[in-house]
C-alpha positions in Angstrom: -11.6 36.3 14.5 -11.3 35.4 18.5 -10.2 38.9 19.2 -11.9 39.6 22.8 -13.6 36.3 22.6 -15.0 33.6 25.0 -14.6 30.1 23.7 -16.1 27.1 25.2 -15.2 23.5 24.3 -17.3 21.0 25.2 -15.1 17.5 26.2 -12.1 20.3 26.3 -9.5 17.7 27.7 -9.4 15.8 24.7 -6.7 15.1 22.2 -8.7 17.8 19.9 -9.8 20.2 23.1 -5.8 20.2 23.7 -4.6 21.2 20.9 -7.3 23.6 20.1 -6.8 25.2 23.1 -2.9 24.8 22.2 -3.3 26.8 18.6 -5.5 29.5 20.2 -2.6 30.3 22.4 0.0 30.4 20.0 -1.6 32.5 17.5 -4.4 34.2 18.3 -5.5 36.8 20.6 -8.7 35.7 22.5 -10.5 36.6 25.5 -10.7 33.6 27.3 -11.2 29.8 27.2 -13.4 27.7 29.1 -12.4 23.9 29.2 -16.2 21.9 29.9 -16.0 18.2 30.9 -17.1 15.7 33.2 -13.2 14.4 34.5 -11.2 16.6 37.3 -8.6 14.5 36.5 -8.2 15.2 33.4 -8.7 19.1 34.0 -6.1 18.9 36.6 -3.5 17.3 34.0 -4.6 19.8 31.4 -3.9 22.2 33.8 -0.7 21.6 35.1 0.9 20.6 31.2 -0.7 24.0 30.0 0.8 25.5 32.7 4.1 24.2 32.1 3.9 24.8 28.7 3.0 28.1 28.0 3.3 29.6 31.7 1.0 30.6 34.5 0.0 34.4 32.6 -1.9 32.2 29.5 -3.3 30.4 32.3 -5.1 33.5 33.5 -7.2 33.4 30.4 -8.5 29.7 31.1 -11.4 28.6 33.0 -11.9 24.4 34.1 -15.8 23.8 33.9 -16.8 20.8 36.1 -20.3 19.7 33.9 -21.8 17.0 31.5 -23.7 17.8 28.4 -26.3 16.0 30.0 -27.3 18.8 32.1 -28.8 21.6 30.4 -29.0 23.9 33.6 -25.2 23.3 33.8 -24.7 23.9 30.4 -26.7 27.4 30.5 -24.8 28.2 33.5 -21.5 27.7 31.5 -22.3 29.6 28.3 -23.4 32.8 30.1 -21.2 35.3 28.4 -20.1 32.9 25.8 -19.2 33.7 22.2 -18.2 30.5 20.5 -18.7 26.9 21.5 -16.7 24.0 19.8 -18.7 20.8 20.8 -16.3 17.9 21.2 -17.8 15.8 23.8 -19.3 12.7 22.9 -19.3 8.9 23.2 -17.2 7.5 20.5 -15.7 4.2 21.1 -18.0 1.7 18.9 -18.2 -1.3 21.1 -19.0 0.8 24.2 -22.3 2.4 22.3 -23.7 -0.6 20.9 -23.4 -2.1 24.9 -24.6 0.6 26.5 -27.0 2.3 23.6 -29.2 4.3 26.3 -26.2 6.0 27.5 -24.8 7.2 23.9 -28.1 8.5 23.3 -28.7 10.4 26.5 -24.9 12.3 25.2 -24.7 12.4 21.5 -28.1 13.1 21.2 -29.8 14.2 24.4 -26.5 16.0 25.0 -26.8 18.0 21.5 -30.4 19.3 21.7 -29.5 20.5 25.2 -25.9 22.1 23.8 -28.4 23.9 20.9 -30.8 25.0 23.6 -28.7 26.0 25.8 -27.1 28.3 23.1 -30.2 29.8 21.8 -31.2 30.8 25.0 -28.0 32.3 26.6 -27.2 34.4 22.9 -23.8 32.3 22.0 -22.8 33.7 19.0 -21.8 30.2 17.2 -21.5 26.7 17.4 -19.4 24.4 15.6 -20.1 20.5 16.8 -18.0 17.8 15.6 -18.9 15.2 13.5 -17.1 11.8 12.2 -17.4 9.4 9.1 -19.1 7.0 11.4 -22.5 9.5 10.9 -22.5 8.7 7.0 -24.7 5.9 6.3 -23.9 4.5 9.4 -24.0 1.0 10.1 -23.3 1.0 13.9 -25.2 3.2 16.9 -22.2 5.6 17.6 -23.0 6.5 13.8 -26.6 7.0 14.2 -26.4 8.9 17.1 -23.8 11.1 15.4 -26.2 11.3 12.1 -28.8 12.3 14.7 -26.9 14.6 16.3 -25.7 16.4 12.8 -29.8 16.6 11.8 -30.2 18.6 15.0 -27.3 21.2 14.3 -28.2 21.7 10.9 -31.8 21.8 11.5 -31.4 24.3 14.9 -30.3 27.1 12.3 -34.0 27.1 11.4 -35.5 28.7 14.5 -32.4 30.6 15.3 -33.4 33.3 13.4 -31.3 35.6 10.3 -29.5 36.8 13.5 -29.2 34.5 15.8 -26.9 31.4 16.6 -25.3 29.9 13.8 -24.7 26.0 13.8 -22.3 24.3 11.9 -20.4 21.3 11.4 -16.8 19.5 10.7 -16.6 15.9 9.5 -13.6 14.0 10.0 -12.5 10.7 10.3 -10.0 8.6 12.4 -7.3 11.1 13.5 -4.3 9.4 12.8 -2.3 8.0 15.4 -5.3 9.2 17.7 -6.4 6.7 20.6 -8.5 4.1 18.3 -6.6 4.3 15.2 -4.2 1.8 13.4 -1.1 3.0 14.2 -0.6 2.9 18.1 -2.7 -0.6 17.9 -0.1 -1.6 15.5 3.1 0.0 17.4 2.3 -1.6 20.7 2.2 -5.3 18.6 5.6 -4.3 17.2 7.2 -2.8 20.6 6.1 -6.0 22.4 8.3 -8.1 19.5 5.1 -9.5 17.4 6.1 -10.4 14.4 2.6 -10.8 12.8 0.1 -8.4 12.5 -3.9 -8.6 12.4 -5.5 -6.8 9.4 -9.2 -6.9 9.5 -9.4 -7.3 5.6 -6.7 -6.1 2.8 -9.2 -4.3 1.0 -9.7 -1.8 3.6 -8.6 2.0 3.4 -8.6 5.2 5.8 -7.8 9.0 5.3 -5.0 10.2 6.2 -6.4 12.9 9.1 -3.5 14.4 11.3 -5.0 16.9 14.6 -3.1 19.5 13.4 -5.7 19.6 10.5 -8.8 19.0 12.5 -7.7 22.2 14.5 -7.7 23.9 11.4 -11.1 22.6 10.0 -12.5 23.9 12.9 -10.7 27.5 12.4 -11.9 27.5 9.1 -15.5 26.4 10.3 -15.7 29.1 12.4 -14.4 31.7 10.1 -16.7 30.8 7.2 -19.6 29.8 8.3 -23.0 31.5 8.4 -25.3 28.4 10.3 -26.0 25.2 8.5 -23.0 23.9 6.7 -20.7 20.9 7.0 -16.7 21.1 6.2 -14.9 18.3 4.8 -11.3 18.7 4.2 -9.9 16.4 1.3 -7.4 13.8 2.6 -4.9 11.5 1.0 -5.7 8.0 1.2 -3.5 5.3 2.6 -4.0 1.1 2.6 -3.9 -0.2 6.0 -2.0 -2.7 4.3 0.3 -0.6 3.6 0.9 1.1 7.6 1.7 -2.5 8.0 4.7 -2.4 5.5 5.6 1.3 6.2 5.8 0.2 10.6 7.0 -3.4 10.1 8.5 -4.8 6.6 9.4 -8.0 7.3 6.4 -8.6 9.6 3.7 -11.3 8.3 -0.1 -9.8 7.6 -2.6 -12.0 9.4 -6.6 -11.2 8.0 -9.0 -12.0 10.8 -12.0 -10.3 9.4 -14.1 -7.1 9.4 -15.2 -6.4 13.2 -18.6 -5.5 13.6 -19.9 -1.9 13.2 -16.7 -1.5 10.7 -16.3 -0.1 7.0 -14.2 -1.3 4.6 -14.1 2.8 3.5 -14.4 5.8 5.2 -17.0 7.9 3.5 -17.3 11.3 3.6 -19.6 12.7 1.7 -22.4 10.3 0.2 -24.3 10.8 -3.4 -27.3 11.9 -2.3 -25.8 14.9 -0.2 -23.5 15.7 -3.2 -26.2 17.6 -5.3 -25.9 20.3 -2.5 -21.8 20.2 -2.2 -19.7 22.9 -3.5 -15.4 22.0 -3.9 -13.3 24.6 -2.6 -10.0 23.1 -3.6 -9.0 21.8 -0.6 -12.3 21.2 1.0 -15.8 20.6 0.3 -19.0 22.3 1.9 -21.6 20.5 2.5 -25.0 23.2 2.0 -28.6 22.4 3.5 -30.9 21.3 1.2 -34.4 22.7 2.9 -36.3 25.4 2.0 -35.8 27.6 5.0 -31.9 27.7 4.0 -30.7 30.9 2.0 -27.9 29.5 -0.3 -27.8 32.7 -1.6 -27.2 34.9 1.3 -25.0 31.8 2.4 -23.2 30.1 -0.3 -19.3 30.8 -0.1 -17.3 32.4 -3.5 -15.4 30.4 -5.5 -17.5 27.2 -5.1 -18.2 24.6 -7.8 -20.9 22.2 -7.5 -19.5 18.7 -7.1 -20.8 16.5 -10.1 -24.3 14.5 -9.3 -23.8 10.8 -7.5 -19.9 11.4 -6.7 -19.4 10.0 -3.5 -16.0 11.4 -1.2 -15.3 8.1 0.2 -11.1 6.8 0.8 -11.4 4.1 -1.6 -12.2 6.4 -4.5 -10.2 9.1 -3.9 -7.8 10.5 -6.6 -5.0 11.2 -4.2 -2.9 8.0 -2.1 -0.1 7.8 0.2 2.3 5.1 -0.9 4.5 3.2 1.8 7.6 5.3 1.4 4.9 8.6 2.0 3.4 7.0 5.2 6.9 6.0 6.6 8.2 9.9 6.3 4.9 11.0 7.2 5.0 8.5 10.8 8.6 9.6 11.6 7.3 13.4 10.8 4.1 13.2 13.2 6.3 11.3 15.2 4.0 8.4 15.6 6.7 5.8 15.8 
């Protein structure tokens, strides 16, 4: 699959750029990977750990790109000779979009019509952008610009042409024990001796997402897809309730109320896109519904159409983690 290949990920010295990079190294043969982002810094930590970690021969095959998706010259510059790019940089913390709005759009959405241009015009092979719950029905501008962002993917297989670059996208939500999430909020309440802990509202439930299975969304993503399609893995759900009794039993539960921009569920998959979703067992794929799309040439074997109105959402879902599942599950990821 990566044999010879140049791969490029886009906000590469992220938690998911890491341990892509990580998995690529481990088990697959590959030509080289180039690490794009904005931070030295962060290239120069990457650097050194990877270093470290798997020696200084891997790091022969590695390339640090100084650039922003913001800059579509930079971005052509970096993709000459490039076969694959994962597209993992964006703005994602909620508060930060909906204060600075013109800035989220000049990256998740300025910054994704110039990664789709840029890889139409230098011949990449394929693209597989990351997407998040947050773009389903959102309710908050890190969503729209995500939903936005999707549209543009899907839609750029369009004027690729039959043999051009394919575009394609995984959807995930909150990785857990991921900067953001529940579970280091929660952990640095209980290492600090707190002895309450602040639950937004009792109702509310997440996915359980672990980065060891985003990495292998995106492996599948790239393996499968032929330009147009959207990956969703199925996930147990958990209570957030419940991460409270799994990390602190005797601790008291203190509801302060939805934030703002926040779901009580994550959704995944909404009705109106499940008339074009096919269940693969573990997964769902998400197919275009536009006339330019070939489901035939495209659709995957082994599919089964999803029935009309279902909506993938983690308060619906037919699979749950109880509280003795997430505490072996916390000591396992070893987010405790």
């Amino acid at each position: 699959m990566f044999a010879d290949k140049t791969i490029l990920i886009t906000g590469g010295t992220g938690s998911f750029g890491k341990a892509f990079s990580g998995e690529l190294i481990e088990k697959y043969n590959f030509g080289k990977i180039i690490i794009f982002s904005r931070d030295e810094f962060k290239q120069d930590l990457m650097k050194k750990d990877f270093t470290a970690k798997y020696g200084a021969e891997a790091m022969k095959k590695f390339r640090f790109f100084i650039g922003d998706i913001r800059d579509k010259d930079r971005l052509k510059l970096a993709f000459k000779g490039v076969d694959i790019v994962i597209h993992a940089a964006a703005m994602k913390q909620v508060p930060a979009c909906e204060y600075n709005p013109t800035e989220a759009i000049k990256t998740n959405i300025n910054g994704a019509m110039n990664i789709i241009d840029a890889a139409l015009e230098t011949g990449v092979e394929k693209v597989v952008a990351l997407s998040t719950d947050k773009a389903v029905n959102p309710i908050n501008l890190y969503g729209g610009t995500k939903l936005v962002s999707d549209k543009l993917f899907v839609s750029a297989n369009a004027y690729s042409g039959a043999n051009g670059t394919k575009f394609g996208l995984v959807r995930y939500g909150n990785v857990s024990g991921s900067r953001g999430s529940v579970i280091p909020f929660f952990k640095d309440l209980i290492d600090k001796g707190f002895d309450e802990l602040p639950v937004t509202d009792e109702r509310m439930t997440r996915f359980w997402m672990t980065l060891d299975k985003a990495v292998k969304l995106v492996l599948m993503a790239v393996e499968n897809m032929t330009g147009g399609e959207t990956f969703v893995f199925k996930n147990p759900s958990y209570k957030v309730t419940d991460i409270c009794k799994a990390m602190a039993p005797d601790a008291k539960m203190k509801i302060v109320g939805i934030r703002e921009g926040e779901k009580i569920h994550e959704v995944m998959i909404t009705k109106d896109d499940s008339r074009s979703t096919y269940d693969y067992g573990d997964y769902y794929i998400i197919y275009p519904n536009f006339e330019w799309f070939d489901f035939k040439r495209s659709f995957k074997e082994g599919g089964k159409p999803i029935e009309d109105g279902f909506e993938y959402n983690s308060g619906n879902n037919s699979e749950w983690l109880s509280v003795e599942d997430i505490e072996k599950l916390l000591v396992e990821y070893k987010l405790v």
